[in-house]
Backbone and ligand atoms as CSV (ligand in chain L), in Angstrom:
chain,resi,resn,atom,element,x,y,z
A,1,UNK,N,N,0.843,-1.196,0.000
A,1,UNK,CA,C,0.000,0.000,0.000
A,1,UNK,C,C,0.881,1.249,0.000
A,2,UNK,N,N,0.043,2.662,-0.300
A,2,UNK,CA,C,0.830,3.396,-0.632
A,2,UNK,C,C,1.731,4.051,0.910
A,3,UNK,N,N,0.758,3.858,2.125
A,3,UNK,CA,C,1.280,4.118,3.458
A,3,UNK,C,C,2.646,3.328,4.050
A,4,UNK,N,N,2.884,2.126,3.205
A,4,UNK,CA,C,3.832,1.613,3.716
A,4,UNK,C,C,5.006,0.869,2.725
A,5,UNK,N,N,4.404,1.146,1.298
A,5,UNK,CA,C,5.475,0.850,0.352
A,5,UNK,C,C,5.925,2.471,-0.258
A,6,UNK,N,N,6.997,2.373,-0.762
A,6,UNK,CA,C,8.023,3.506,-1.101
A,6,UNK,C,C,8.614,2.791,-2.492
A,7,UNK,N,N,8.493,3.439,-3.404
A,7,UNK,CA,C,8.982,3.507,-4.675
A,7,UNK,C,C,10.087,3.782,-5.345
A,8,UNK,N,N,11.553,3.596,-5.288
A,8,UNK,CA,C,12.489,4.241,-5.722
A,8,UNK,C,C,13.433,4.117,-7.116
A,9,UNK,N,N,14.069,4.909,-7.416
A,9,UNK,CA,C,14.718,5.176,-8.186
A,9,UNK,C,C,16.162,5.443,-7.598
A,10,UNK,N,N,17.216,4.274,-7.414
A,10,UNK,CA,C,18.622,4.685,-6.405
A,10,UNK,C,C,19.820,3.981,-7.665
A,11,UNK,N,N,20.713,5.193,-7.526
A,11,UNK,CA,C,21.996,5.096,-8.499
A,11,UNK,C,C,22.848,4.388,-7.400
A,12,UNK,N,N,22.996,3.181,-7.907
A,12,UNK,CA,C,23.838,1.861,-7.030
A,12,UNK,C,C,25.034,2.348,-6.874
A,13,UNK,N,N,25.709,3.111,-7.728
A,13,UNK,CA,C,27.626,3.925,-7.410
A,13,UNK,C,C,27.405,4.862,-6.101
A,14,UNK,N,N,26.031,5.479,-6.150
A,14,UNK,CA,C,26.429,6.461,-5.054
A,14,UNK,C,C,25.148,6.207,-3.722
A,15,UNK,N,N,24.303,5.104,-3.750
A,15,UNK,CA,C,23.051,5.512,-3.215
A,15,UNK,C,C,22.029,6.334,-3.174
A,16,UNK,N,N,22.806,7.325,-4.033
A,16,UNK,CA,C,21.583,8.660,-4.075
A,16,UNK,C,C,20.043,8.059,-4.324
A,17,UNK,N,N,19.103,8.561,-4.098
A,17,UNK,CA,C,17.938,7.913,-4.543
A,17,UNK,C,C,17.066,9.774,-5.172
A,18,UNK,N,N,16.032,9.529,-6.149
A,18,UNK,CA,C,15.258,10.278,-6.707
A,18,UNK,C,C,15.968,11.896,-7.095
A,19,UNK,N,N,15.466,12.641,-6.983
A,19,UNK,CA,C,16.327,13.896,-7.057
A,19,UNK,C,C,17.437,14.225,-6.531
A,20,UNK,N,N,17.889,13.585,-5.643
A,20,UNK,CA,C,19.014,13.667,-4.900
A,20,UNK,C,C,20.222,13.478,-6.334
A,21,UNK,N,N,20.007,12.177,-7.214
A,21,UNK,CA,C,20.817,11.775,-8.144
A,21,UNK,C,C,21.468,12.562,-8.893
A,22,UNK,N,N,22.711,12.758,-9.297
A,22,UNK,CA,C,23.174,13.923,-10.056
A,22,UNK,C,C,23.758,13.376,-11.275
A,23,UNK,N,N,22.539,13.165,-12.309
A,23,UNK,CA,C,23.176,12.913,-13.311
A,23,UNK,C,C,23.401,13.583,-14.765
A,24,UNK,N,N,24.622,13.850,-14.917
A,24,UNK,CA,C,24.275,14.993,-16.428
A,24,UNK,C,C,25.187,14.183,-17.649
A,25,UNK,N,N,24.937,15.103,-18.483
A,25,UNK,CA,C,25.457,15.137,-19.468
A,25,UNK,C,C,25.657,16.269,-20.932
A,26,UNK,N,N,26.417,15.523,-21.396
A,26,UNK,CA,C,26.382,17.049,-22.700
A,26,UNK,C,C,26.195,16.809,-23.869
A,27,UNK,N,N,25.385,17.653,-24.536
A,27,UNK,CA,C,24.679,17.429,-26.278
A,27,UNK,C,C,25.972,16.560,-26.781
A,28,UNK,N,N,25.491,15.595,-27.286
A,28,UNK,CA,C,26.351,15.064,-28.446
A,28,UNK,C,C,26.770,13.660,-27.540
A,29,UNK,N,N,26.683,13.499,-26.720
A,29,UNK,CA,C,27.169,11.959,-25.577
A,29,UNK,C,C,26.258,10.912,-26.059
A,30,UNK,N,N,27.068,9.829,-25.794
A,30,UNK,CA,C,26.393,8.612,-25.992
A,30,UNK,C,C,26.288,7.713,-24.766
A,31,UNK,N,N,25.360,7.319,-23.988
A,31,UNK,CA,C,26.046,7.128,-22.354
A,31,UNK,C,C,25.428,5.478,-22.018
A,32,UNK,N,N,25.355,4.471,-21.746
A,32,UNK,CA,C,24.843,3.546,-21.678
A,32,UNK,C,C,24.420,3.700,-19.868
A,33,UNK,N,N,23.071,3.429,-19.763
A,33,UNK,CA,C,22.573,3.077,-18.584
A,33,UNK,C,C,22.103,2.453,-18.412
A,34,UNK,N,N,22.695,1.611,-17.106
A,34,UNK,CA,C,22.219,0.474,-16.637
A,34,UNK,C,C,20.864,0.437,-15.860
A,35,UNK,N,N,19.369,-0.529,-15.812
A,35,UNK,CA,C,18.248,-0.166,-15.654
A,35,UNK,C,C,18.143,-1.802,-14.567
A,36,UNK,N,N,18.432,-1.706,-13.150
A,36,UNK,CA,C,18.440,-2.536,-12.360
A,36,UNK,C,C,17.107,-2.687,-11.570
A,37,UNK,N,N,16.079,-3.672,-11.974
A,37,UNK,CA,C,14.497,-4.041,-11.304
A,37,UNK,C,C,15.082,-5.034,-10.028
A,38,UNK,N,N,15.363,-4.611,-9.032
A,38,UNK,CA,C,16.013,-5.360,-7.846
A,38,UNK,C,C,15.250,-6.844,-7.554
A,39,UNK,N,N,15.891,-7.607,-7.600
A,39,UNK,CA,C,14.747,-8.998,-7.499
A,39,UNK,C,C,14.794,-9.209,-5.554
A,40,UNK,N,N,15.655,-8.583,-5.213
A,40,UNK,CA,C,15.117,-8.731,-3.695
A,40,UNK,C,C,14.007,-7.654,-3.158
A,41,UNK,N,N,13.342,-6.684,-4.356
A,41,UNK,CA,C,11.979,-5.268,-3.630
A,41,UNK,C,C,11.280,-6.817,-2.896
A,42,UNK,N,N,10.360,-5.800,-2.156
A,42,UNK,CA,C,9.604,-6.387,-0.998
A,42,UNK,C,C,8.003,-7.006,-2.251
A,43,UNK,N,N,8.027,-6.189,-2.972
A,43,UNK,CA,C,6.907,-6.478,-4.289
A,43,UNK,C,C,7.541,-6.493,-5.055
A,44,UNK,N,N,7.923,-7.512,-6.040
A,44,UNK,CA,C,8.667,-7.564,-7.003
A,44,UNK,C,C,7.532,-7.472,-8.454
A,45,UNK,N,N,7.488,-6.439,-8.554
A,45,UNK,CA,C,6.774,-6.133,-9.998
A,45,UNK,C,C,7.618,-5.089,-11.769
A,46,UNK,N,N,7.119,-5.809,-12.681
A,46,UNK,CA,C,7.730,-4.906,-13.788
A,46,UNK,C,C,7.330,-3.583,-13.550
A,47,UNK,N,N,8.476,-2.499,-14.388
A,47,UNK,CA,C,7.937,-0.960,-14.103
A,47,UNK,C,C,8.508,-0.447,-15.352
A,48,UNK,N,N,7.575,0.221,-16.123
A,48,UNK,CA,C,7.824,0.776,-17.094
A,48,UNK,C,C,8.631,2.300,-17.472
A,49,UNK,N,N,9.817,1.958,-17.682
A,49,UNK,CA,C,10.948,3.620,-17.405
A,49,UNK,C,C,10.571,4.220,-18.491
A,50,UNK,N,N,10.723,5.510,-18.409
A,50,UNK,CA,C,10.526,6.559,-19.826
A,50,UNK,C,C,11.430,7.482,-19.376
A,51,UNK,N,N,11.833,7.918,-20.418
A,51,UNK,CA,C,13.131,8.831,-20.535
A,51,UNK,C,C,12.467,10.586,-20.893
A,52,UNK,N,N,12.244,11.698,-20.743
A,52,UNK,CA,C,11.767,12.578,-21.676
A,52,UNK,C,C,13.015,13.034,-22.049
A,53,UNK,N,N,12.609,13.703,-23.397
A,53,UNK,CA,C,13.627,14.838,-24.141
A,53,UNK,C,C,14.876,13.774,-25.075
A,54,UNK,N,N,15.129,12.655,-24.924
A,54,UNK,CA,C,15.905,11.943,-25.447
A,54,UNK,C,C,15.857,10.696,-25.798
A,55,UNK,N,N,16.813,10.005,-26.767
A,55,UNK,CA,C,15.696,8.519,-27.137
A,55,UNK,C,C,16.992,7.751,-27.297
A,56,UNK,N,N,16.673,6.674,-26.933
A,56,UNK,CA,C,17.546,5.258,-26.611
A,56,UNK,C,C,17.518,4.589,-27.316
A,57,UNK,N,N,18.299,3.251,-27.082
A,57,UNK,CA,C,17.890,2.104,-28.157
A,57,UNK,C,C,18.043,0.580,-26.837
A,58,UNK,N,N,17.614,-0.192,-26.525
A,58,UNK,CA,C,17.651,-0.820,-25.750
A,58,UNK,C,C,19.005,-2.473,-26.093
A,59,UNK,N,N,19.960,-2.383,-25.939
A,59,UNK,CA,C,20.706,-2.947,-26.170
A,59,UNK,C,C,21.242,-4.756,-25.578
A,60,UNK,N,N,20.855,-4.586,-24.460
A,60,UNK,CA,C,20.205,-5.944,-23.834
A,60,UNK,C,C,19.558,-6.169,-22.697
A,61,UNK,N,N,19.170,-7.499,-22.369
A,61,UNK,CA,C,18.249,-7.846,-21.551
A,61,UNK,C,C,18.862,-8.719,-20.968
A,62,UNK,N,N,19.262,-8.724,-19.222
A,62,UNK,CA,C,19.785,-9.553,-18.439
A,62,UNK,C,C,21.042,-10.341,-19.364
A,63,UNK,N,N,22.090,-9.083,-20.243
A,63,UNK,CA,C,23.677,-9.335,-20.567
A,63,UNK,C,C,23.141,-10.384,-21.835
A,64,UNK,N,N,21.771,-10.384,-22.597
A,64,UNK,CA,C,21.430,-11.337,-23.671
A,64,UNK,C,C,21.375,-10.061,-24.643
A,65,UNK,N,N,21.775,-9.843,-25.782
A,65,UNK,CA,C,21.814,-8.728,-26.734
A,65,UNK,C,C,20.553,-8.627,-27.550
A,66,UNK,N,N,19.659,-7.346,-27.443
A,66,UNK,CA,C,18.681,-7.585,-28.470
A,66,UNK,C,C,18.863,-7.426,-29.823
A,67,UNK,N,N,18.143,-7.959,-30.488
A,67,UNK,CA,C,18.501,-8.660,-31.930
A,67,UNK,C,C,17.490,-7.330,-32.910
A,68,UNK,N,N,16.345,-6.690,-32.263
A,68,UNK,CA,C,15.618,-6.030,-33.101
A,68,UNK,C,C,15.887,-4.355,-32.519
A,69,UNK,N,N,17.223,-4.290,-32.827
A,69,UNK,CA,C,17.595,-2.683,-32.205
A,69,UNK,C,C,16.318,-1.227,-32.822
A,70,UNK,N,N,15.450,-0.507,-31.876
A,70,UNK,CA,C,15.061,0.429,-32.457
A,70,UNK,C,C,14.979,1.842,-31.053
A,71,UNK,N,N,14.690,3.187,-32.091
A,71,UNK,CA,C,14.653,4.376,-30.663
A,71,UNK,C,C,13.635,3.873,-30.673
A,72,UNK,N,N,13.482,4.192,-28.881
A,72,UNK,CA,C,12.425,4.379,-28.110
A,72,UNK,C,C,12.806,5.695,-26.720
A,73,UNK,N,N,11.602,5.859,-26.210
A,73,UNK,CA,C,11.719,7.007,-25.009
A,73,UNK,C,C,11.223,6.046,-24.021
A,74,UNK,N,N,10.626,4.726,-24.025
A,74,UNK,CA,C,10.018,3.957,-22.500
A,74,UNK,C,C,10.556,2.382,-22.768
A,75,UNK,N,N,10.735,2.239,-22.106
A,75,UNK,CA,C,11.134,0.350,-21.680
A,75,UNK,C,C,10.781,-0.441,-20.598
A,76,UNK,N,N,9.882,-1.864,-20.952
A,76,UNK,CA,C,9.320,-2.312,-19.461
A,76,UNK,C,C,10.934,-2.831,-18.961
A,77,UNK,N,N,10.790,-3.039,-17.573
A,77,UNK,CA,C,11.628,-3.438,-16.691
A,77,UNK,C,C,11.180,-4.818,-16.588
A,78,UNK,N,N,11.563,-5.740,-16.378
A,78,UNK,CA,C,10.484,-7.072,-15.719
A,78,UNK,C,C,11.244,-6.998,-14.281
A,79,UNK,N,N,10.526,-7.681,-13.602
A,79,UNK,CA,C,11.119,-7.930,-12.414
A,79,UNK,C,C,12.344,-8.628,-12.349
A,80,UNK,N,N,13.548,-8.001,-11.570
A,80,UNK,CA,C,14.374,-9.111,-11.688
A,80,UNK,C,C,15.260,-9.151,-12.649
A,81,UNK,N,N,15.150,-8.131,-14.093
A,81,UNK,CA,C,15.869,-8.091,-14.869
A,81,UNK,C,C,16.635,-7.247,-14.482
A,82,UNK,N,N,17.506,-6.872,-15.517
A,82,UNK,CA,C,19.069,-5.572,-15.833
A,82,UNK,C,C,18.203,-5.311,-17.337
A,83,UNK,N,N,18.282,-4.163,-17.862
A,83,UNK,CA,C,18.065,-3.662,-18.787
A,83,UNK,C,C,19.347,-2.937,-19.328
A,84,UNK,N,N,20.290,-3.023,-20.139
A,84,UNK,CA,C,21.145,-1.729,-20.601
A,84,UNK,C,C,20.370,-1.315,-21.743
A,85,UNK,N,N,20.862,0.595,-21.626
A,85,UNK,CA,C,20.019,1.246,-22.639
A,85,UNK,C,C,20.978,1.935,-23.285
A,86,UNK,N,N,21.390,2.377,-24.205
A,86,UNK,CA,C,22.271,3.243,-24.683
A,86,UNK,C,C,21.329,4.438,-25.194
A,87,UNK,N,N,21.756,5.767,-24.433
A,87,UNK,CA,C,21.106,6.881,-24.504
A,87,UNK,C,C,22.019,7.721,-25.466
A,88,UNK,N,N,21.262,8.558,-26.395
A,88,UNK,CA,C,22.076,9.640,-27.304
A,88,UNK,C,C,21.403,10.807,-26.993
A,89,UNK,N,N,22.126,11.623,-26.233
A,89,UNK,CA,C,21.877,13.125,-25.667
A,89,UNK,C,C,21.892,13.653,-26.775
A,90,UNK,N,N,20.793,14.597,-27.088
A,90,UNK,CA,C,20.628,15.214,-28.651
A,90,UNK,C,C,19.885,16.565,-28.048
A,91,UNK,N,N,19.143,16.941,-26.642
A,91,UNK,CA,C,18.308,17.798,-26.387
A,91,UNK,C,C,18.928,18.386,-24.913
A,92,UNK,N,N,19.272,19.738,-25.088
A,92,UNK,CA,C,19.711,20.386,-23.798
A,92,UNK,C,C,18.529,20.403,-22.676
A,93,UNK,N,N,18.773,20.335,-21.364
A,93,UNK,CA,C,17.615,20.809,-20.601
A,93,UNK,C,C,17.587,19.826,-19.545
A,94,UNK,N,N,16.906,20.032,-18.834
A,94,UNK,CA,C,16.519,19.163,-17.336
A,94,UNK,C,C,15.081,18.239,-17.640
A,95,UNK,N,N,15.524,16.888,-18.208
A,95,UNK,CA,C,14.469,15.736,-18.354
A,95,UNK,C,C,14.094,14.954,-17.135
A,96,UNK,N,N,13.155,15.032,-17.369
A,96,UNK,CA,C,12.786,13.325,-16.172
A,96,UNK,C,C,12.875,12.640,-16.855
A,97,UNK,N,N,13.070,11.565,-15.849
A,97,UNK,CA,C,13.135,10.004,-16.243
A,97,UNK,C,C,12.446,9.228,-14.990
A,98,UNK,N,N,11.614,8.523,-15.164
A,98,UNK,CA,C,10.760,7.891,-14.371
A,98,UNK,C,C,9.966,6.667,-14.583
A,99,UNK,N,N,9.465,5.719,-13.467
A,99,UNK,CA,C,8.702,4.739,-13.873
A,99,UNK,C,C,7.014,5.359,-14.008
A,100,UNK,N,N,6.479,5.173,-15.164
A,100,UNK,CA,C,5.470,5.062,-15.795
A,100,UNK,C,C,4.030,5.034,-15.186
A,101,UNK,N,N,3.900,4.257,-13.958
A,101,UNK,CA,C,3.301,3.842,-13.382
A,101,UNK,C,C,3.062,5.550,-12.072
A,102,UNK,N,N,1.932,5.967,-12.565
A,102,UNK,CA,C,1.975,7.664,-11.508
A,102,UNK,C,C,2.428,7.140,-9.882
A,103,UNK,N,N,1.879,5.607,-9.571
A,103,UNK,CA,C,2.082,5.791,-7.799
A,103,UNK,C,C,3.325,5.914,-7.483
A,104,UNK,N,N,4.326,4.953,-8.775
A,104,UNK,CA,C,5.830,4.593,-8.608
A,104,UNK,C,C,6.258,6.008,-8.753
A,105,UNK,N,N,6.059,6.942,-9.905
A,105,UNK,CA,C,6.206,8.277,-10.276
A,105,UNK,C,C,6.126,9.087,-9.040
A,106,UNK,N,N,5.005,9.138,-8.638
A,106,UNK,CA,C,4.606,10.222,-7.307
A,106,UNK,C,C,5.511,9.484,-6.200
A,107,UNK,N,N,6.288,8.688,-6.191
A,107,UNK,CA,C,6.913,8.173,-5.155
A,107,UNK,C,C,8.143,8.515,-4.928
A,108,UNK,N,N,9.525,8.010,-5.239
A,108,UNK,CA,C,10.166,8.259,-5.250
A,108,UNK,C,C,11.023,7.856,-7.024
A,109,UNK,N,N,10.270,7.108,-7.432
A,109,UNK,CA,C,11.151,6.289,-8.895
A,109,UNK,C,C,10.753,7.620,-9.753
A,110,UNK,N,N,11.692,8.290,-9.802
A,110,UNK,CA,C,11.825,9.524,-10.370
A,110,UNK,C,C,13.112,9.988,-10.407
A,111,UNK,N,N,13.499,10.644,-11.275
A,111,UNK,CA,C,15.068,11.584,-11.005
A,111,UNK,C,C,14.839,12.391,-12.420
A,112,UNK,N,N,16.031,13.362,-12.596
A,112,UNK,CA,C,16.253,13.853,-13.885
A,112,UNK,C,C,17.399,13.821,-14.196
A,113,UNK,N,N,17.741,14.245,-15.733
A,113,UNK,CA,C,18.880,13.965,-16.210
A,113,UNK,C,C,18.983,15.903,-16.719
A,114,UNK,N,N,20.469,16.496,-16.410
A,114,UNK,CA,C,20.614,17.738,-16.530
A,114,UNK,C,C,21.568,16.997,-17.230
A,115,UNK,N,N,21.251,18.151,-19.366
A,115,UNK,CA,C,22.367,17.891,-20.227
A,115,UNK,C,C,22.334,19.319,-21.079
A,116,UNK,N,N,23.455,19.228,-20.982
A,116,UNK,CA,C,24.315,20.704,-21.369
A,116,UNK,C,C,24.475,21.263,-22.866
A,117,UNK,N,N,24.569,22.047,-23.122
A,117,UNK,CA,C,24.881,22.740,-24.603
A,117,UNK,C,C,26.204,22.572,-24.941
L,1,CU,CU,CU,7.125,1.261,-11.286
């Protein structure tokens, strides 16, 4: 429930979780991010990430390479998986990136990405 589950979004290098996260970048980068659905959450459910302002290509699934490379701005998570995404910064500005799902959204599985001119 929403009184006693908490939703997050935490960068495993530093712990930061939701806005706290400081992640940037600059027009023209190509950055691969790793998309970790923890198989030990207390609810282990898929969550659908979306990126705004920039578009990816989803490169593999739990270290298996996908075979039908295309952009996209959202990718389900399954539970339990690793997702790598390779992101191409093409749009200056302060994006969110978040799970899909408004309760996960309004929760904490949120952050943004600040990318530079
Ligand atoms: Cu979610």
């Amino acid at each position: 429930m929403k009184k006693n589950t908490k939703w997050v979004l935490r960068d495993k290098n530093t712990g930061k979780q939701g806005f706290d996260i400081d992640f940037t970048a600059n027009v023209g980068d190509v950055k691969k991010i790793r998309l970790i659905n923890s198989p030990d959450s207390i609810h282990p459910m898929q969550h659908p990430f979306h990126l705004h302002g920039q578009r990816f290509i989803v490169i593999s699934e739990n270290a298996e390479m996908n075979s039908n490379l295309s952009w996209q701005d959202s990718v389900l998570v399954p539970e339990g998986k690793t997702i790598d995404i390779l992101v191409e910064f093409s749009n200056p500005g302060e994006w969110l990136m978040h799970c899909h799902i408004l309760e996960h959204h309004e929760s904490e599985m949120t952050s943004k990405i600040s990318v530079k001119s």
